[in-house]
C-alpha positions as CSV (number, residue, x, y, z in Angstrom):
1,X,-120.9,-85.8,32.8
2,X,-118.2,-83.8,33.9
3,X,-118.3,-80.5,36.0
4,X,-117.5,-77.2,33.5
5,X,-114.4,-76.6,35.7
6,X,-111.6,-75.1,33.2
7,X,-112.2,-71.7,32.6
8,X,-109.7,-70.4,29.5
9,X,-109.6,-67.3,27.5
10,X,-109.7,-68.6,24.4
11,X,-109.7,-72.7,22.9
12,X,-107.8,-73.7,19.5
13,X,-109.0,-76.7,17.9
14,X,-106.4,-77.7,15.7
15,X,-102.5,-77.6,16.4
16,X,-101.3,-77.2,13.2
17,X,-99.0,-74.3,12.1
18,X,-101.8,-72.1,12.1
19,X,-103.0,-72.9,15.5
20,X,-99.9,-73.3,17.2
21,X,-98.7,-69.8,16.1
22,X,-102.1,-68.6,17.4
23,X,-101.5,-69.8,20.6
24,X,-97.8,-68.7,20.8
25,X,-99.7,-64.7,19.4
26,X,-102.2,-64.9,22.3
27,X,-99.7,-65.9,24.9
28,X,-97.4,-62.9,24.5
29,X,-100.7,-60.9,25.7
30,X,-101.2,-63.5,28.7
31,X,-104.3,-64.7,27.2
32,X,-105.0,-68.6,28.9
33,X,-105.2,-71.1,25.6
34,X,-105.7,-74.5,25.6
35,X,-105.3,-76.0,21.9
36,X,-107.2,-79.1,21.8
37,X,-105.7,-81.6,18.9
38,X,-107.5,-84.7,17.8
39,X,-104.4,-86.6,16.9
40,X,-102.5,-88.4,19.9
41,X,-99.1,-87.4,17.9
42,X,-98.3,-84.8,15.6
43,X,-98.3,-85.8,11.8
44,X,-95.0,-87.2,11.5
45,X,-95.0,-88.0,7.3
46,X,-92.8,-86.1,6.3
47,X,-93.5,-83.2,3.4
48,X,-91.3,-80.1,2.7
49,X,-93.0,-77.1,2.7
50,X,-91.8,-73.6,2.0
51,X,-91.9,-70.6,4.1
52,X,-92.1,-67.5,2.1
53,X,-90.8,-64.3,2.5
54,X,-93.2,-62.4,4.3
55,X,-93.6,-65.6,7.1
56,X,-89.8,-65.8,7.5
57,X,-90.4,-61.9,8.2
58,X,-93.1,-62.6,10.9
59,X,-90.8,-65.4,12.0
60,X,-88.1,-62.7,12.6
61,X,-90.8,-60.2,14.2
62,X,-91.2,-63.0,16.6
63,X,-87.2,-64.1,17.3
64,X,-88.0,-67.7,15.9
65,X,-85.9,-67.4,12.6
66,X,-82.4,-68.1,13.9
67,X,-84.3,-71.3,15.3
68,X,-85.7,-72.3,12.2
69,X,-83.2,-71.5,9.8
70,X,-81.3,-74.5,11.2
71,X,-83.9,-76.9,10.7
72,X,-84.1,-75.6,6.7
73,X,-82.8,-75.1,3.4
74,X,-82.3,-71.7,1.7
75,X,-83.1,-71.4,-2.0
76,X,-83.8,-68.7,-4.2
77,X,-87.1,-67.1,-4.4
78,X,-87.3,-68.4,-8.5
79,X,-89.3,-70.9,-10.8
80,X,-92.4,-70.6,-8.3
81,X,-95.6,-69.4,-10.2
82,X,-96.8,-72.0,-12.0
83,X,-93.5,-73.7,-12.0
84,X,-92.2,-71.7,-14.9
85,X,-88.7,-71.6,-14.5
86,X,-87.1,-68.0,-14.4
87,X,-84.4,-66.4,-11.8
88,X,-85.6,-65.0,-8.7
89,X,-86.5,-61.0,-9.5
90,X,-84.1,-58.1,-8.5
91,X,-85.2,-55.6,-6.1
92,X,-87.1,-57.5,-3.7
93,X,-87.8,-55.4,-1.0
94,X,-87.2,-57.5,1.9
95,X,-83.9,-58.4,4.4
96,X,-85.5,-62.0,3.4
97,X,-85.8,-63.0,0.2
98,X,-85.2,-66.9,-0.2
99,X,-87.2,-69.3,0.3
100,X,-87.0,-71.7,3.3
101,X,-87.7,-75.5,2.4
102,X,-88.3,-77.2,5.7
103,X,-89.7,-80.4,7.0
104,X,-93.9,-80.1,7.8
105,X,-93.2,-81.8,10.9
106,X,-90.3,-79.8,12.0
107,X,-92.3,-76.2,11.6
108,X,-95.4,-77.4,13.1
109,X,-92.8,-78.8,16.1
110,X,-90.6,-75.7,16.8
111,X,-94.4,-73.3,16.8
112,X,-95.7,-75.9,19.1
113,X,-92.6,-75.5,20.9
114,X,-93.0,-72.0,20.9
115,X,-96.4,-71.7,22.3
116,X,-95.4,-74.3,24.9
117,X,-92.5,-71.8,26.3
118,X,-94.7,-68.9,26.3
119,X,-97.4,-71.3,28.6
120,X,-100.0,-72.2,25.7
121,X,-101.4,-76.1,26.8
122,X,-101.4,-78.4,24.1
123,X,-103.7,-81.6,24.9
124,X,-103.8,-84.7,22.0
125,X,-105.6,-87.6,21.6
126,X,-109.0,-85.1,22.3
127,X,-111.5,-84.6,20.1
128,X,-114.0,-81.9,20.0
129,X,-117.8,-83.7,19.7
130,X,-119.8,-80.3,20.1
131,X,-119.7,-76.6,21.0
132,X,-122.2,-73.8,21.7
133,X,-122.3,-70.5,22.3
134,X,-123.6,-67.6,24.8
135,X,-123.3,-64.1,25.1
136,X,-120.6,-64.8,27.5
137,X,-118.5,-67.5,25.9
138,X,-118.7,-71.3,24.3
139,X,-119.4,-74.3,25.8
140,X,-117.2,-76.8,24.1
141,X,-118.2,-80.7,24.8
142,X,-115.1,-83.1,23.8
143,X,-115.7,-86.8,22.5
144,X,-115.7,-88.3,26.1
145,X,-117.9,-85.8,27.6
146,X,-115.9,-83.5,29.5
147,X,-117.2,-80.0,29.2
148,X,-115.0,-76.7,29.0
149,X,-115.5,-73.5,28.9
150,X,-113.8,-70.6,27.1
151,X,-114.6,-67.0,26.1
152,X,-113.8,-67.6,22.3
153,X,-113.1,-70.5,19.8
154,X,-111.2,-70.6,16.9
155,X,-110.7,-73.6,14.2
156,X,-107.6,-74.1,13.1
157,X,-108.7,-77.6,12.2
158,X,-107.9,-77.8,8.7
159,X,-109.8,-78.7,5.5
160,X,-112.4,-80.8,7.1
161,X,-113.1,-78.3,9.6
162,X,-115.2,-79.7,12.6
163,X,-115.6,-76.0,13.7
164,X,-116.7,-74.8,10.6
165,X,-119.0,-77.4,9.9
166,X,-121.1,-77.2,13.5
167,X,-120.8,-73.8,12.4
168,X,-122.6,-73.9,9.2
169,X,-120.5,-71.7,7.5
170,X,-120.3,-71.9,4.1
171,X,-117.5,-73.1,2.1
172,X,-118.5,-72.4,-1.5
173,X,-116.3,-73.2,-4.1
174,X,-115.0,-75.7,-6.5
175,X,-114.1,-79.7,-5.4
176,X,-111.3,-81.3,-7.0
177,X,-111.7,-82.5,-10.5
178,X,-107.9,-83.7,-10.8
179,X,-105.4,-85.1,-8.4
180,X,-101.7,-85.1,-8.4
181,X,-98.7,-87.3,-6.8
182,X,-95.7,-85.4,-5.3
183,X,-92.7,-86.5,-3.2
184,X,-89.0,-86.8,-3.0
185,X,-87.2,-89.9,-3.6
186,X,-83.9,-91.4,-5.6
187,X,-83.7,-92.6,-9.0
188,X,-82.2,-95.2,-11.0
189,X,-81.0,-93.3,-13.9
190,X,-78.6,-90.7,-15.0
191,X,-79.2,-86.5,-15.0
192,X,-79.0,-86.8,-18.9
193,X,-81.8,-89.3,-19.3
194,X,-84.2,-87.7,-17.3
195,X,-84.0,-84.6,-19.2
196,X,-84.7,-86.0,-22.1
197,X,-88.5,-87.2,-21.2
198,X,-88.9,-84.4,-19.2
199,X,-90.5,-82.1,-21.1
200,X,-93.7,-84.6,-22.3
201,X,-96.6,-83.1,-19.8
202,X,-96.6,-79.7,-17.9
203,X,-97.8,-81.4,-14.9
204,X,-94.8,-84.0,-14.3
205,X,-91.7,-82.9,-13.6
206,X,-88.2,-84.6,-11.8
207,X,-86.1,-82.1,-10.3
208,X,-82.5,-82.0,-8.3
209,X,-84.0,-81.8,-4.5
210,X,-80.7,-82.4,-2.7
211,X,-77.6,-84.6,-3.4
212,X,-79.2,-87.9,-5.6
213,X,-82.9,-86.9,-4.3
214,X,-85.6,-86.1,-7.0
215,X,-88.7,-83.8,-6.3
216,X,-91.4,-85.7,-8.4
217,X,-94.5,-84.2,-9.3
218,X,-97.3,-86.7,-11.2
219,X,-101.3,-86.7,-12.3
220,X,-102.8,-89.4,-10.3
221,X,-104.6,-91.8,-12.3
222,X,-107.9,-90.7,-10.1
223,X,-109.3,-88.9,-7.7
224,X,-109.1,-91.0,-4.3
225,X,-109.3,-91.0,-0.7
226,X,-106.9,-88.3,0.1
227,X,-106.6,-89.1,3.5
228,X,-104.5,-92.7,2.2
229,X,-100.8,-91.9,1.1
230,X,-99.9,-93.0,-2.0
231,X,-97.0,-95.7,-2.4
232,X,-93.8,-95.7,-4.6
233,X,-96.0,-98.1,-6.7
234,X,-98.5,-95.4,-7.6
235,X,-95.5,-93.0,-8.8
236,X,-93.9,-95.8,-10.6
237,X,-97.2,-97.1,-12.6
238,X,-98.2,-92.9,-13.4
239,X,-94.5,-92.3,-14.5
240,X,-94.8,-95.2,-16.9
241,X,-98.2,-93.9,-18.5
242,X,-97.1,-90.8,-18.4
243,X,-93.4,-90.6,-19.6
244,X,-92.6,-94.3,-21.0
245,X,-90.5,-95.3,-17.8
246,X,-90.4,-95.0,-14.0
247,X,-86.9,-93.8,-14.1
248,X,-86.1,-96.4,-11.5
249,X,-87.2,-94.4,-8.7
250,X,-86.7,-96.2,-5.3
251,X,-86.3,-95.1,-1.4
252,X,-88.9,-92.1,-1.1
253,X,-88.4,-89.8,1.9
254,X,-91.7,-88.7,1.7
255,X,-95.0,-89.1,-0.7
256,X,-98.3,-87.3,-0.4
257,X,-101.0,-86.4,-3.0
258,X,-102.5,-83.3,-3.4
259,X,-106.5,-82.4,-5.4
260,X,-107.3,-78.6,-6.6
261,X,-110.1,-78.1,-4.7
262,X,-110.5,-74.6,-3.9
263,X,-112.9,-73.1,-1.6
264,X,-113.2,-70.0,0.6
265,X,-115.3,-69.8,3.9
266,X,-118.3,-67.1,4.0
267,X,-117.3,-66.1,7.3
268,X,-114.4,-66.0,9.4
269,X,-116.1,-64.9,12.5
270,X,-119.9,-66.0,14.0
271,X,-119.8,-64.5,17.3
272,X,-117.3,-65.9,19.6
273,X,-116.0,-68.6,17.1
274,X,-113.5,-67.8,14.6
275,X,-111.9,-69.6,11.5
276,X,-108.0,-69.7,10.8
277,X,-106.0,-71.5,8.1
278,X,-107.3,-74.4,5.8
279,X,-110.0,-74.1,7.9
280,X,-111.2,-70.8,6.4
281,X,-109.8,-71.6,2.6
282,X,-108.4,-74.4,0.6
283,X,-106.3,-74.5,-2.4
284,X,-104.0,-76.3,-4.8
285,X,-100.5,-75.9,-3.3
286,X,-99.4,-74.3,-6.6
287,X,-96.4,-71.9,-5.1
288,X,-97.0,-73.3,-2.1
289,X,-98.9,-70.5,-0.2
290,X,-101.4,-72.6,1.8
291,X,-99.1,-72.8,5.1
292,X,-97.6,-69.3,5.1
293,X,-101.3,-67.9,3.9
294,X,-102.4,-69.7,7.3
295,X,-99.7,-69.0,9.5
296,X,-100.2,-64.9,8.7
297,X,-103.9,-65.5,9.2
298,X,-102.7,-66.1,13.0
299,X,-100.5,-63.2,13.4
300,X,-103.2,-61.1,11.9
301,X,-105.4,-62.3,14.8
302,X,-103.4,-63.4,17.4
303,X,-103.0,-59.5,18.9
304,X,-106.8,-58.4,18.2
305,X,-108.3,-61.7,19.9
306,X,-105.7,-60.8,23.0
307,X,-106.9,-57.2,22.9
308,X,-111.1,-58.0,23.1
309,X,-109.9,-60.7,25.8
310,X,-107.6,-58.1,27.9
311,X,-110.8,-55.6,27.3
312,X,-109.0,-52.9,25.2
313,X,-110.0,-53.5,21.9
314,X,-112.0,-51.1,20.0
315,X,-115.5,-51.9,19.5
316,X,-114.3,-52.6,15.8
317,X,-111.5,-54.6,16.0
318,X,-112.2,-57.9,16.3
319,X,-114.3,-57.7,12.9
320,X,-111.4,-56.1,10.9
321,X,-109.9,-60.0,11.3
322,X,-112.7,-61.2,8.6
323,X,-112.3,-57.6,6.5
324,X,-108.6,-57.6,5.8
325,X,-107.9,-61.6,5.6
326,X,-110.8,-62.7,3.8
327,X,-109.8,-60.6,0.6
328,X,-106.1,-62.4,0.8
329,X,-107.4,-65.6,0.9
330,X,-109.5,-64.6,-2.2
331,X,-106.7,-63.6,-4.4
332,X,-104.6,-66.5,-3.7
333,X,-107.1,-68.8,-4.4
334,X,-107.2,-66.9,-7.9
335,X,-103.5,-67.0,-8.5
336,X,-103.6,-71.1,-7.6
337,X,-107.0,-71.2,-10.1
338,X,-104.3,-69.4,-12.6
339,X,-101.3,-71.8,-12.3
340,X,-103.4,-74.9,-12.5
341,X,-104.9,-73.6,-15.7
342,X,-101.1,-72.6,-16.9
343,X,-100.5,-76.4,-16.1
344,X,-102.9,-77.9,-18.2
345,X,-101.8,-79.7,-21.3
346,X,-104.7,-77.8,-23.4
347,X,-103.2,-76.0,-26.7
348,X,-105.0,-72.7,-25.2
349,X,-103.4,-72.8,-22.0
350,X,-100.2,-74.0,-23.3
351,X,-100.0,-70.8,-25.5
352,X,-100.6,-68.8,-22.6
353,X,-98.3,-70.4,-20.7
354,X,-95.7,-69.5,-23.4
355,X,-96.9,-65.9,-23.6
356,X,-96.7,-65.4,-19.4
357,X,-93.3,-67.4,-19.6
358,X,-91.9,-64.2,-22.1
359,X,-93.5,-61.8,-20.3
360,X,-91.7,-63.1,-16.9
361,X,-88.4,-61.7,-18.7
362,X,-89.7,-58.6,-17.9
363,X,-88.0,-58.4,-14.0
364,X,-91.4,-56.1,-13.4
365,X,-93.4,-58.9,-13.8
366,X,-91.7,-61.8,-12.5
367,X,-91.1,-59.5,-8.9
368,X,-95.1,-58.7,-9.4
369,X,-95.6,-62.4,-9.6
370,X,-93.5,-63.6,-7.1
371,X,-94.9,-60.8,-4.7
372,X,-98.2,-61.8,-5.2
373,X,-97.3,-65.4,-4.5
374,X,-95.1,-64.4,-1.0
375,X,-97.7,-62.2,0.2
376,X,-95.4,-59.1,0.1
377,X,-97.8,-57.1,-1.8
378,X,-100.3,-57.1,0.7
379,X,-101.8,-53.7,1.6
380,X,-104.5,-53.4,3.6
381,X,-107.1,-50.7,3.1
382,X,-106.7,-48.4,6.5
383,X,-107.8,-44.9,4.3
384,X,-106.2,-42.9,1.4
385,X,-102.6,-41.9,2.4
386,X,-98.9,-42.8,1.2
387,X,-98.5,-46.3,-0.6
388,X,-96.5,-47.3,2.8
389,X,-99.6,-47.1,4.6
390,X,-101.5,-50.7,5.1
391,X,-98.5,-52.1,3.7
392,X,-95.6,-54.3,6.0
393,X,-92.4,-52.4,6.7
394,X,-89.1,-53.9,5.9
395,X,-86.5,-55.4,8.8
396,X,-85.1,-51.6,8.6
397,X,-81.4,-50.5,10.6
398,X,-82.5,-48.7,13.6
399,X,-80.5,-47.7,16.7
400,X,-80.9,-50.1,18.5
401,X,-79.9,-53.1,15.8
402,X,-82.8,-54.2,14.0
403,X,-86.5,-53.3,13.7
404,X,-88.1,-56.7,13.7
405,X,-85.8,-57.4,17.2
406,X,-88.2,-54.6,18.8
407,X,-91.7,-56.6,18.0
408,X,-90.6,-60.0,19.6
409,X,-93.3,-59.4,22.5
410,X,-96.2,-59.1,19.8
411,X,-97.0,-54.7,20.7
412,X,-97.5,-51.5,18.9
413,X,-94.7,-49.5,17.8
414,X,-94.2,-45.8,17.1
415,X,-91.3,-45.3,15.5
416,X,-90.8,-41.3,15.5
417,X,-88.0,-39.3,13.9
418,X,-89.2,-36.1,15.1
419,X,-88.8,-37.1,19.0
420,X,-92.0,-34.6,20.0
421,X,-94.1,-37.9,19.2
422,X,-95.2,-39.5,22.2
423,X,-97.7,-43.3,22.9
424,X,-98.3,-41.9,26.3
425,X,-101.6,-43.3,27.9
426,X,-100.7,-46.4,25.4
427,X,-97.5,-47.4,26.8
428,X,-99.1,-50.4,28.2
429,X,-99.8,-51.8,24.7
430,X,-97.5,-50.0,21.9
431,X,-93.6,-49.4,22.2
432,X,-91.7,-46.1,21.4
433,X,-88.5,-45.5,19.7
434,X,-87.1,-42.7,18.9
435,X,-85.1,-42.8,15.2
436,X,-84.1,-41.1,11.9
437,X,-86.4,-43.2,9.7
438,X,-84.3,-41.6,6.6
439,X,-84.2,-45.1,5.1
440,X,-88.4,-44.3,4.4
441,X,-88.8,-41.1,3.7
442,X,-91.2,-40.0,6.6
443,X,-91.7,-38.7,9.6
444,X,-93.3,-41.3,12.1
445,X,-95.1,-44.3,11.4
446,X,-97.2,-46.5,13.7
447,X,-96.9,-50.0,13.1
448,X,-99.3,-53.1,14.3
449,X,-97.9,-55.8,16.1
450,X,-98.1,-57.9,12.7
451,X,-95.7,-55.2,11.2
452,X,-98.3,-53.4,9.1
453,X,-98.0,-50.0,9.1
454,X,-101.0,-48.1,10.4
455,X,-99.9,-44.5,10.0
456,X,-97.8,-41.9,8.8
457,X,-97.7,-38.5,9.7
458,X,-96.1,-36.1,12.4
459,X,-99.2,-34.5,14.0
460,X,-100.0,-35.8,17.9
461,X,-103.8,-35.3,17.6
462,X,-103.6,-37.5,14.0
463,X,-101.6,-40.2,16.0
464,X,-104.0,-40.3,19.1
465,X,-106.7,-40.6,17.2
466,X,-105.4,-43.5,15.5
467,X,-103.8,-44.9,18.5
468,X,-107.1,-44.9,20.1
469,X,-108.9,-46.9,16.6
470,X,-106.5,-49.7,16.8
471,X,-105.1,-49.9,20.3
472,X,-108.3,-48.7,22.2
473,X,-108.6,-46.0,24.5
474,X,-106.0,-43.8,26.5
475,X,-105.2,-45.2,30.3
């Protein structure tokens, strides 16, 4: 038995995306993490995922974008709900609106790298066998005995959440009734032929991924062990039932398989242990939200964990994790219920699929769709008060450059056009900036460190009193 020597602020179970931005949020408040990962080396099969515009806006709250940009490929924000193929909307209100394809490996790399430069410790290879908690922290027991001790745990350790299990949390919801092949890989046969067969079942498709690479998406012929890969062979046999030939494919650069389970944890928070990421909810990756749905879950938490482990938090704060994610995990497990109907090859849901696919002409609808899907029309419920309020603010011209450049170190900003504003008593945890703000209409607003804005108004009393409900009390 080992001693209970190490002493952290807070344990991560799971290095993911989700956990490693967590780590990377806690450490810009000087919080000690250790994120404990039961793999000895990162997943390395590769699968493109897409970061969305509002993660590509926390990446830039952060400074990581430049970084990842580099590592990935810039498409327009088009042809993602439900795969119906229209234009990317006009009038997206965001400095950011593309989508960035980009390696699962590479993202997951660069936040770990992250975390690592801010002084988060990453150990692999280490299993977590058993945890408990006290009114002063958890006791977490890894698979060889050792023992350590931390103030508060969080799973970020995916689907099969250990945490989550030893929890007993529930995770009600539906398990996967179909399963589907996806990957990118060459073909044999010309641009021409493949549009002609095409069109024969809503849930195949080839698509143009890159110079002579196909994106192929298949039905599995069953529901299997997910955990096993699929072959070239499986995508060759399913395209021959499925569309009369296997199009020759050959030399994959990546294959997974995907179900439609979808399920939604009853709690994110029991006590000192918290749940992040597919940890928390699962879903089809129809528009391909589950990454970016768990990578915002960490920046929602990141500064409110730091703040009830520094000892400033508000006596509420820590619970307003569950009250404003919770919902968003909820509605994006209804839009991906929605697409995967849209994709079935039913006469009902083929007509709908028709109807929706008219009524995406509308540009109102397809930006409302397309919003929805990249988490832009997020508001959180912080009172009655101007639509801007609970909502994220746009990378806005300020004086000093850019807006997102002044929340790289994870704090509170006032941003105040009146200049008789002041965070004083708060300067330790929230910025100040004097500026016009004629680009929105108001006077001041206060935003969170995760770029939501919590007020609006020009009144010094107002703004104490709501300095003092998010970032604590006065020094």
């Amino acid at each position: 038995m080992h001693s209970q020597q190490s002493m952290f602020d807070v344990i991560i179970v799971g290095c993911g995306p989700t956990g490693a931005m967590l780590a990377a949020e806690l450490r810009l408040h000087d919080v000690r993490v250790l994120v404990l990962d039961k793999e000895t080396e990162p997943l390395s099969f590769v699968r493109i995922v897409s970061l969305h515009m509002r993660s590509l806006e926390l990446m830039a709250m952060r400074g990581l974008l430049d970084r990842i940009l580099k590592h990935g490929r810039q498409r327009p924000v088009g042809g993602i709900f439900a795969a119906i193929n229209k234009p990317a909307p006009h009038g997206l209100d965001s400095a950011h609106a593309y989508l960035l394809g980009i390696p699962q490996p590479v993202i997951v790399q660069l936040l770990e790298e992250h975390a690592i430069a801010l002084g988060a410790q990453v150990r692999r290879g280490i299993p977590v066998a058993s945890f408990e908690q006290d009114d002063e922290g958890v006791t977490v027991e890894l698979a060889d005995g050792e023992r350590l001790r931390s103030r508060y745990l969080v799973g970020c350790d995916g689907a099969r959440s250990i945490v989550r299990k030893m929890l007993g949390v529930g995770f009600p919801g539906e398990p996967s009734r179909t399963e589907t092949l996806m990957g990118e890989m060459e073909v044999g046969v010309s641009q021409e032929e493949i549009a002609e067969v095409s069109g024969v079942d809503r849930r195949f498709w080839l698509r143009p991924a890159g110079v002579g690479i196909y994106s192929v998406v298949i039905p599995a012929a069953g529901v299997s062990d997910r955990a096993e890969p699929p072959t070239i062979e499986d995508f060759q046999q399913q395209l021959r039932t499925i569309a009369g030939t296997d199009f020759g494919v050959h030399s994959p650069r990546w294959l997974s398989r995907f179900g439609d389970a979808t399920r939604l944890a009853d709690r994110y928070r029991v006590g000192r242990v918290l749940l992040a990421g597919d940890a928390a909810h699962i879903h089809p990756p129809a528009g391909g939200q589950g990454l970016n749905l768990g990578v915002q879950d960490a920046v929602n938490l990141g500064w409110k964990l730091a703040a009830q482990v520094r000892g400033w938090a508000p006596e509420t704060l820590l619970d307003t994790y569950h009250a404003e994610r919770h919902p968003v995990a909820a509605a994006v497990l209804d839009n991906t219920r929605a697409q995967m109907e849209l994709s079935s090859t039913e006469p009902g849901a083929q007509a709908l699929r028709r109807l929706l696919t008219e009524l995406m002409d509308f540009n109102e609808v397809n930006r409302y769709l397309i919003e929805k899907i990249t988490a832009m029309d997020i508001r959180y419920d912080f009172g009655v008060g101007s639509d801007l309020l609970g909502r994220r603010l746009r990378d806005l011209d300020v004086r000093q450059g850019r807006l997102y450049d002044l929340l790289h170190r994870g704090r509170g900003l006032l941003l105040d056009s009146t200049e008789r504003l002041t965070v004083s008593g708060w300067s330790d945890r929230v910025d100040y900036l004097a500026d016009s703000l004629a680009a929105l209409d108001v006077t001041a607003v206060l935003m969170r460190p995760d770029g939501h804005v919590a007020w609006i108004g020009d009144d010094q009393q107002d703004l104490d009193d709501h300095l003092g409900r998010w970032f604590g009390q006065r020094r």
